[in-house]
N, C-alpha and C positions, 0 to 999 in steps of 0.2 A: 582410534578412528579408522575407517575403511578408506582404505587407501585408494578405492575405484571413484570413493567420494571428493576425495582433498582439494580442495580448488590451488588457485595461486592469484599472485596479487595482480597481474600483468591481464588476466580475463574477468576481473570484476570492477578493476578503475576505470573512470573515462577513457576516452580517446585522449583529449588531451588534459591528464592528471597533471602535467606536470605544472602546467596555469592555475590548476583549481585549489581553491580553501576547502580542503573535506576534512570534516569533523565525523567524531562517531565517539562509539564505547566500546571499547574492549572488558573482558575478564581478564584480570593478570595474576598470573599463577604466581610472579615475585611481591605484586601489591598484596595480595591474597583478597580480591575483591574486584569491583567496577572502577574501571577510570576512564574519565572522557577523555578520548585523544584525539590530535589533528595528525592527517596519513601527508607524510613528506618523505618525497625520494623514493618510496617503499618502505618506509621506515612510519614505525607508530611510536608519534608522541605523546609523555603522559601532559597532561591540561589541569590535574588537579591542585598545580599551583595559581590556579586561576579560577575554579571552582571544580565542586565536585561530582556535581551531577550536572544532564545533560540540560536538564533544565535552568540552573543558573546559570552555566555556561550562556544560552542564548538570548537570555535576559542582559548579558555583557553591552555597553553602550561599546559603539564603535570595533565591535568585534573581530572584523575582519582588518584596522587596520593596524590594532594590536596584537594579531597571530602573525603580521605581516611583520613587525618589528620584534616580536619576544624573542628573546636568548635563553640561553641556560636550561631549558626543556628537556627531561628525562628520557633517554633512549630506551623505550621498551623491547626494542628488539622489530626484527625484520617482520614483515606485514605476513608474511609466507610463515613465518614459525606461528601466525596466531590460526591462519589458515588451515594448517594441519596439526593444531592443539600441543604442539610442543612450549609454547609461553603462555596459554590460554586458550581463548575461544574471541569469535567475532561475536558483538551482542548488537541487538539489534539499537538502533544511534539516538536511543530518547529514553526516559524513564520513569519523571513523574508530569511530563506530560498527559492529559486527556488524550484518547484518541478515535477522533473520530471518522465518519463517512458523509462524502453525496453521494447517492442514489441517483439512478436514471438519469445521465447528462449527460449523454450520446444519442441520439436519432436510432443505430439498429439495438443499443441495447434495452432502447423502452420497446421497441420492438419484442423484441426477444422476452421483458417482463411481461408486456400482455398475451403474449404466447403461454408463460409459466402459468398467467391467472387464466386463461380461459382453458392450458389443459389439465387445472387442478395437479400438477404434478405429476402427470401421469407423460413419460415419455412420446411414448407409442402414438398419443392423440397430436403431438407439439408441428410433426412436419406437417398434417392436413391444414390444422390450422393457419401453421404458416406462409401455406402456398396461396391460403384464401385471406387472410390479413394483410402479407405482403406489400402487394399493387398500392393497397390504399391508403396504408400508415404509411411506406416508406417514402412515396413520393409525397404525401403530404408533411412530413414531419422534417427530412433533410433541409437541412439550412433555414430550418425553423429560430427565431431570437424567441428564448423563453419569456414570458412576461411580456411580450408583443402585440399591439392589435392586430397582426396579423396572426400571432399564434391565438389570440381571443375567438379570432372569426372561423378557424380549423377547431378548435375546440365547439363551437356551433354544431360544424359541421356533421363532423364526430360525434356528437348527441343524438344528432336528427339521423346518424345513419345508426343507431345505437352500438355504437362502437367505441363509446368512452371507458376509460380505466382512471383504478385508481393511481397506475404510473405515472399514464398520461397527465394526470393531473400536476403530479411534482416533475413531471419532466419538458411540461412547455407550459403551466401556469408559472403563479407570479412569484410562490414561495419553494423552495429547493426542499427536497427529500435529504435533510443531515441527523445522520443516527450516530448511537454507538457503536463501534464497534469489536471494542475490546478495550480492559481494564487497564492502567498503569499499569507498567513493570510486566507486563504478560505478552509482549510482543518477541515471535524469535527472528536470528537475524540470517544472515548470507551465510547458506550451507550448515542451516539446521533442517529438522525433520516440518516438516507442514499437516496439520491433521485436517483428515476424513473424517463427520464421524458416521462408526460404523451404521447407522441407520437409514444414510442416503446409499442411494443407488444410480442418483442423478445429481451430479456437481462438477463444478469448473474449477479453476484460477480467475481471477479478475485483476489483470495485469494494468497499474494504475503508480502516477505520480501521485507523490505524497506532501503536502506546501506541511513547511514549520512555522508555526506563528511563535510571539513571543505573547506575554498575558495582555499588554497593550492590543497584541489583532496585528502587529507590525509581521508581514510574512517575510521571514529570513533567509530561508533557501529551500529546497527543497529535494525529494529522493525519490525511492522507489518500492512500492508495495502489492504485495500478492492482498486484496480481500477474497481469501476462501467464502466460495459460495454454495450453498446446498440448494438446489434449485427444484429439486422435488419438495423439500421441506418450505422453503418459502413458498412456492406454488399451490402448497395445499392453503394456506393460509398465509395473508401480510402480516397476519397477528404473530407469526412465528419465526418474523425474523432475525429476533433473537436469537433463536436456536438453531436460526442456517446461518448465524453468523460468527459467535461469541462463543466457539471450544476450546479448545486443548491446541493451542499452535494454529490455530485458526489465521492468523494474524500475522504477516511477514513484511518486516520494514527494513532496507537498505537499498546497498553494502553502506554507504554513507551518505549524511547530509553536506550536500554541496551549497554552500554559506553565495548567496548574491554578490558580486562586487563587477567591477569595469570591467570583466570577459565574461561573464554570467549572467544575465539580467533576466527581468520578467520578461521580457520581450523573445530572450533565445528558448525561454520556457515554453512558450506560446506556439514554438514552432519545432518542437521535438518530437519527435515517432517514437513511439512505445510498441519494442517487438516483444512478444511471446514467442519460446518452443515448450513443445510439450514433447519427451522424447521416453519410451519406455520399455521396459526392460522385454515386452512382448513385440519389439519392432516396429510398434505405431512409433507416430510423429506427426505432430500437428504444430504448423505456424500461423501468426496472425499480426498485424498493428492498429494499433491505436493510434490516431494520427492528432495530439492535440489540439491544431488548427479544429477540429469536427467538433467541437463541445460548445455545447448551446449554452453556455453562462460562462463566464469569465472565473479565472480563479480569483477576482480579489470579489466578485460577487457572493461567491461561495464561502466565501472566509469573510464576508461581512456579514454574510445569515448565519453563522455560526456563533461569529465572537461578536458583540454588540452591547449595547446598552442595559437589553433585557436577560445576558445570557453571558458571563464573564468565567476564564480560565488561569486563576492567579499562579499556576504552573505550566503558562503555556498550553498549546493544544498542536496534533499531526492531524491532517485531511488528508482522507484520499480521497480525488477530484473526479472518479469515476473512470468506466469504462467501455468503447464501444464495443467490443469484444467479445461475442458471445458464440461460441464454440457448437458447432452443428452436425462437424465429421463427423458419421457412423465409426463407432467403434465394436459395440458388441455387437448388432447385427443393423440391417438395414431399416433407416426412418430412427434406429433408436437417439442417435445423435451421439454428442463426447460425454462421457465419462470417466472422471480419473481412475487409477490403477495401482495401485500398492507398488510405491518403488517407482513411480514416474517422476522423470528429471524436470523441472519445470526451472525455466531460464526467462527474467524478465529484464530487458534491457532498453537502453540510449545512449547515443555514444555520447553524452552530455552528462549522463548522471551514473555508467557503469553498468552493472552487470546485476542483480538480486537471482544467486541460484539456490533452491530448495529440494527437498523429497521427500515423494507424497506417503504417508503414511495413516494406518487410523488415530483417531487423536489418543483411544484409550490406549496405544501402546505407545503415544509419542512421550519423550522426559515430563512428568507430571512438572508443573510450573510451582515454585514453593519459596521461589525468590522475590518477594514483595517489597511492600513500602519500608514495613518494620523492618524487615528482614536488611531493605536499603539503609536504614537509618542505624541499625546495632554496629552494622558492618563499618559505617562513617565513622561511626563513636568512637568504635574498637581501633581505628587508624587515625584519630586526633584531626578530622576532616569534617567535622559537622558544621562547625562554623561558615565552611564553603559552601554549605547547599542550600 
């Protein structure tokens, strides 16, 4: 591992770790395999005498006040040896989890989406636009309640000035914009490579909290997630955003899931800032927050259009609850706006949920992914663990 890379355990825990229930996964070089473990002291616990994936694991009734009482827990070794791949590797904290997105749940980032549709993709057109969109969405849309009659009578409005989108429509109508956006098992974690892929020219980070539900819809706790975005490719077309979404490392979820309990609640959720850095190996540097008070729907809204009557995840499901965060600094010349960089350090953090750092890479050179379900399931077999998942 590059040593300019290594993190340490002390810059990706909360603030205050030593309150918190964090669960996650590790690789362990001694299991020879995945184990769900809870991070205590700095120390990683194995968990798979309690189940083996992260999935059953959160299915657990009374989870957190059973972590809070268990003994006898396998010492895998210091959080720092997994961080510099001396005991394994950090994997990202879910597995046969679904995992999904919302879309447009910030006021500048629909912003920002009717900019991508009206400049087709094309950078260059994005600031004119912008400067003429601006005045009208922003002050109409801020502190907008989605599904509102008041966001009904701005959606009017916006017609008759023909100004409507197809964002605008999931981002202050009645029904949320929730996609896929990446497969089981294909998520990587804190301080792996994050892919580009090489055909954009124009893409971000989308620095965003992540809710865990369990298959019931019960949200558990929740983390932290990079959605890689291609925003030339989705600009040219909403039909493809699949393909600015769902590549090679596309996908980044940690450092760990922070389990709910009497220091954690929905409520300190509700009120957590989500910083970005973007720092790169060319000298740029770009910050930003997401401030989750600004989101025009609630997360148990979100997580009730997702998981529901019509629409069931009997392995659980990850949301990420969106972003307002749409990155604008000139990077390769003037009006073109941000674009990532081969080898950009991207840091998403809260001092509530830690630290998720990454780097940026194209996808086709990032570790082809080849570790799947089966691949989950042989690995169980082979260690007398199947019956735990």
């Amino acid at each position: 591992m590059n040593s300019e890379r290594v993190l340490r355990a002390e810059s990706i825990l909360p603030d205050d770790a030593a309150d918190a229930c964090l669960v996650g996964r590790v690789w362990s070089n001694a299991s020879a395999g995945p184990c769900p473990v809870m991070i205590s002291g700095g120390r990683v616990l194995d968990l798979t005498v309690i189940a083996s994936t992260m999935s059953a694991l959160l299915e657990t009734e009374n989870l957190v006040d059973l972590l809070r009482n268990v003994s006898g827990l396998t010492d895998l070794g210091a959080l720092d040896a997994f961080l510099s791949g001396e005991n394994g590797m950090v994997l990202a904290p879910i597995d046969l989890q679904a995992i999904k997105a919302a879309g447009v749940t910030f006021a500048d980032s629909m912003l920002e989406r009717v900019i991508e549709e009206q400049a087709k993709g094309d950078p260059l057109r994005a600031q004119d636009i912008r400067t003429r969109l601006a005045p009208v969405l922003g002050d109409s849309l801020r502190g907008l309640v989605a599904g509102s009659e008041q966001a009904s009578k701005v959606k009017s409005l916006l017609q008759d000035m023909g100004l409507w989108s197809q964002y605008l429509e999931v981002g202050i109508g009645p029904d949320a914009e929730i996609f896929t956006k990446s497969q089981p098992m294909s998520s990587v974690g804190c301080g792996a490579l994050v892919g580009i892929h090489p055909i954009s020219q124009w893409n971000n980070p989308e620095p965003e909290v992540v809710l865990a539900l369990r298959s019931d819809g019960t949200i558990v706790g929740a983390c932290l997630g990079n959605d890689v975005n291609l925003r030339d490719v989705e600009g040219r077309s909403a039909l493809l955003l699949g393909k600015a979404k769902d590549n090679n490392a596309s996908c980044s979820i940690g450092p760990f899931i922070r389990l709910f309990d009497d220091v954690f609640t929905m409520e300190d959720l509700r009120r957590v800032r989500v910083s970005l850095l973007v720092h790169g190996e060319d000298g740029f540097e770009m910050t930003g927050e997401s401030p989750m008070e600004a989101i025009s729907r609630s997360p148990e809204n979100l997580a009730s259009q997702l998981r529901n009557r019509n629409h069931q995840y009997p392995d659980g499901a990850v949301l990420f609850l969106g972003t307002m965060f749409a990155p604008v600094k000139d990077r390769r010349g003037t009006n073109l706006g941000f674009t990532h960089e081969i080898g950009d350090r991207v840091e998403i953090s809260t001092s509530k949920l830690g630290r998720l750092v990454n780097w940026v890479e194209r996808s086709d050179a990032c570790p082809e992914w080849t570790f799947g379900v089966g691949a989950l399931v042989r690995n169980l077999a082979g260690r007398g663990l199947l019956e735990k998942a």
